[in-house]
C-alpha positions in Angstrom: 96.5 85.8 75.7 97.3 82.2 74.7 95.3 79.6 73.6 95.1 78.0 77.0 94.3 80.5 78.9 91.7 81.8 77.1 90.1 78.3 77.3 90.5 78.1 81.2 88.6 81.1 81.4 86.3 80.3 79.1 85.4 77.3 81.1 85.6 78.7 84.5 82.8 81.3 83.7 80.1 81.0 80.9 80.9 76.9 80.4 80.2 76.6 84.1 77.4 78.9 84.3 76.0 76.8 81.0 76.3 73.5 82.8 74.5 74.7 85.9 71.6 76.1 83.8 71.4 72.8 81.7 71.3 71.2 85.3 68.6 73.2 86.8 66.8 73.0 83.5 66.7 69.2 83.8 65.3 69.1 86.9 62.6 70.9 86.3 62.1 69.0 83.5 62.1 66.3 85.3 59.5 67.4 88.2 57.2 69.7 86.4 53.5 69.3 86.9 52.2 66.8 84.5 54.9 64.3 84.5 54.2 61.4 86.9 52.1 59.5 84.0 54.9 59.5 81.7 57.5 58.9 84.2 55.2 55.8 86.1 54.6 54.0 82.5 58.4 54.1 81.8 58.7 52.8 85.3 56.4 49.7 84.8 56.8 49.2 81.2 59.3 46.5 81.9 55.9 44.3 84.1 53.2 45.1 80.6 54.0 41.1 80.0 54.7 39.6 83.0 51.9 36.9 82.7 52.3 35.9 78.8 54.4 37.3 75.8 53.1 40.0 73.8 51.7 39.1 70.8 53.0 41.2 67.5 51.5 44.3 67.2 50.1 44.4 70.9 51.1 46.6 73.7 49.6 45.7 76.4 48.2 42.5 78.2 45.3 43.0 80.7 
């Protein structure tokens, strides 16, 4: 078996199956129970100084 061909069929099987599982994986990652904090204050971190600049050392204006 050549080089080639063993990489073809390298990638149509276990690579593929790989990528699917990494896919999956991130979605469930991405919607397990827990997450909507994290994901809303990554969401709104760009409005945190919308009325005045942060000063050093401060995160958040209220």
């Amino acid at each position: 078996m050549d080089h080639y061909s063993f990489l073809r069929e390298l990638a149509d099987s276990w690579v593929l199956i790989l990528l699917v599982l990494f896919f999956v994986g991130t979605i469930a990652f991405a919607w397990r129970p827990g997450s909507r904090p994290m994901h809303r204050d990554a969401a709104e971190s760009i409005f945190r100084n919308e009325k005045s600049p942060a000063r050093e050392g401060q995160e958040e204006v209220e």
